[in-house]
C-alpha positions in Angstrom: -76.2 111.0 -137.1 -79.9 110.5 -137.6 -81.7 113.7 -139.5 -85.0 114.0 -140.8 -86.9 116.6 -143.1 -90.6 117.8 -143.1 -91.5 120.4 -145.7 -94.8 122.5 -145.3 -96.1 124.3 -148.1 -98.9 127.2 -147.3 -101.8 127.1 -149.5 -102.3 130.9 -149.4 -99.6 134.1 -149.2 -98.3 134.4 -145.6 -95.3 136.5 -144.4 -92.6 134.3 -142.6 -93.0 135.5 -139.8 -96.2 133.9 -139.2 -94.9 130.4 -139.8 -92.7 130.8 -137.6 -95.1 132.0 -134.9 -97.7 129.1 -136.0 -95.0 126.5 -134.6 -95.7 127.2 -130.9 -98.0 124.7 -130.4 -95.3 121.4 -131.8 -92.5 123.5 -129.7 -94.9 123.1 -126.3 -96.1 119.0 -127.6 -92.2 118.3 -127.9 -91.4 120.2 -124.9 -88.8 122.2 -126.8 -86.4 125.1 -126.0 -85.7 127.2 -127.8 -82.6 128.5 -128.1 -82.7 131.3 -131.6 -85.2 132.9 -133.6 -85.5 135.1 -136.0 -88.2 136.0 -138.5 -87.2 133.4 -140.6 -86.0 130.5 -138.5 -85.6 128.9 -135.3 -84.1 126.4 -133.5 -84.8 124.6 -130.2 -83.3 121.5 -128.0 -85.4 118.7 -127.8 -84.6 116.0 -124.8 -86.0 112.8 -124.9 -85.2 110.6 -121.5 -83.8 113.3 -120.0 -80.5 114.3 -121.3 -79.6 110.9 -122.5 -81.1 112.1 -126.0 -80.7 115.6 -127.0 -82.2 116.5 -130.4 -81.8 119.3 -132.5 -85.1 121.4 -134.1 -84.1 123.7 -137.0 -87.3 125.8 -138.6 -86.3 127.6 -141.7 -88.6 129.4 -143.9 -87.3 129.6 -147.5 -88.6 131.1 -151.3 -88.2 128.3 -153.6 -89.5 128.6 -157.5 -93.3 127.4 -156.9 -93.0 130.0 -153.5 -92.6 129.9 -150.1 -92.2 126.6 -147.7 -91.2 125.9 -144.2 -88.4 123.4 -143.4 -88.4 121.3 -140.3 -85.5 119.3 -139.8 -84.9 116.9 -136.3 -81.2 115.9 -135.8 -79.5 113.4 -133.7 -76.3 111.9 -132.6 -78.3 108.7 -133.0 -77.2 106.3 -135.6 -79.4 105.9 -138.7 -78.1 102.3 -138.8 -80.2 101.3 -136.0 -83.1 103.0 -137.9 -82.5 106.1 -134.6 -85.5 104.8 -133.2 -86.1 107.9 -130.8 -84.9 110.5 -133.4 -88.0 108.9 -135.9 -90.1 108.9 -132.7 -90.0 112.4 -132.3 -90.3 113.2 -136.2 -93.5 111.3 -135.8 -94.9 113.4 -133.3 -93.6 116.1 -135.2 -95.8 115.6 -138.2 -99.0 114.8 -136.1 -98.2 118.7 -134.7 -97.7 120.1 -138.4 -100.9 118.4 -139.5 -102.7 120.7 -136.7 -100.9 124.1 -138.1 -104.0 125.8 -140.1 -103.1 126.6 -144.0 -100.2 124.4 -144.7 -99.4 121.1 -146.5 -97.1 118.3 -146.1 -95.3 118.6 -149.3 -92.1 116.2 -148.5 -91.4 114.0 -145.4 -87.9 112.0 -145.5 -89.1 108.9 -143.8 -91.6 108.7 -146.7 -90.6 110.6 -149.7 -87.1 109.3 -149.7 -84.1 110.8 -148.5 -82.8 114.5 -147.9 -82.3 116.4 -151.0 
């Protein structure tokens, strides 16, 4: 199963809500459904080639120590082994989205920082 993280880190106070809301834009890029939301999290479907690829978004909002962050994580039945080259496709595209949400950083990305803590 191929899974990979993206953390975002606001640079200013901002109610969880809002992060949440600032992810429309990547859902309509990766053509996403979703399928729950909350205040605090969301997840969508994701389908790549049709529905040979299904992918999993999760969006989770959570207080750590240094404050709050914003987890993405894409999930796959794709094997890792193969390096899940459509799974890491979509993470891409992912991260080009987060770099256009306005007052957040990219404090930890899994197919850079190392692997899932």
């Amino acid at each position: 199963m191929a899974r990979y993280l993206l953390v975002l880190k606001p640079r200013s106070v901002v109610q969880p809500r809002a992060l949440i809301e600032a992810l429309q834009p990547m859902l309509q890029a990766l053509q996403a459904e979703v399928d729950h939301e909350t205040i605090a999290h969301l997840s969508a479907v994701v389908r790549v080639s049709g529905e040979q690829q299904r992918m999993q978004l999760f969006a989770d909002v959570q207080n750590k120590a240094d404050g709050v962050v914003l987890e993405l994580a894409i999930m796959s039945r794709e094997s890792m082994g193969r390096g899940a080259p459509q799974t890491l496709a979509v993470f891409e595209e992912l991260v080009k989205q987060a770099g256009l949400i306005g007052g957040v950083d990219v404090v930890f990305r899994s197919d850079r920082d190392g692997p899932i803590p």
